[in-house]
C-alpha angles and dihedrals in degrees: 000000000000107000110185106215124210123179097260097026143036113209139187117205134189115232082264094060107250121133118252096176141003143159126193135201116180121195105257099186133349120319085354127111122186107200097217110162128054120173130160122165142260097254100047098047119116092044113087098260102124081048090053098049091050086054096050090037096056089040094056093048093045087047079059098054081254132159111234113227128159133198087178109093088216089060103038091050090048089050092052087049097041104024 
C-alpha cells in the first residue's frame, strides 16, 4: 500500500483521490506530537491498516528527535500495547 507522509500526517489515497486512511500529529508544543486523529475506511478495516499507520506515524516523530502523545483512543490503546 502507497501511504503519502507529510510532516504532520501520513495518508492513503484510491486512484480517484479519496482518502481511504490517515492518521495526524501535530506538534503541540514544542518537539511534541499528539497523534489525535486515526480513520481508515470501511473497505480497508480488518487488515491492519490503522496499526500500521500508528506504527509509521511513532516511528516518523521519534526519527525527528520527537515526544509521542495521543488524544486518539486507537492510538493511545495501541501505545500502551507497543510502546
Amino acid at each position: 500500500m502507497d501511504y503519502i507522509k507529510l510532516p504532520h500526517s501520513i495518508k492513503h489515497k484510491d486512484e480517484n483521490g479519496r482518502i481511504l486512511a490517515e492518521i495526524t500529529f501535530p506538534e503541540t508544543a514544542p518537539g511534541v506530537y499528539t497523534i489525535n486523529h486515526t480513520y481508515v475506511s470501511d473497505e480497508l478495516r480488518g487488515q491492519g491498516v490503522a496499526g500500521d499507520l500508528v506504527q509509521m506515524a511513532v516511528d516518523q516523530i521519534r526519527e525527528q528527535g520527537g515526544e509521542v502523545r495521543a488524544t486518539c483512543s486507537y492510538a493511545a490503546g495501541w501505545l500502551k500495547k507497543n510502546g
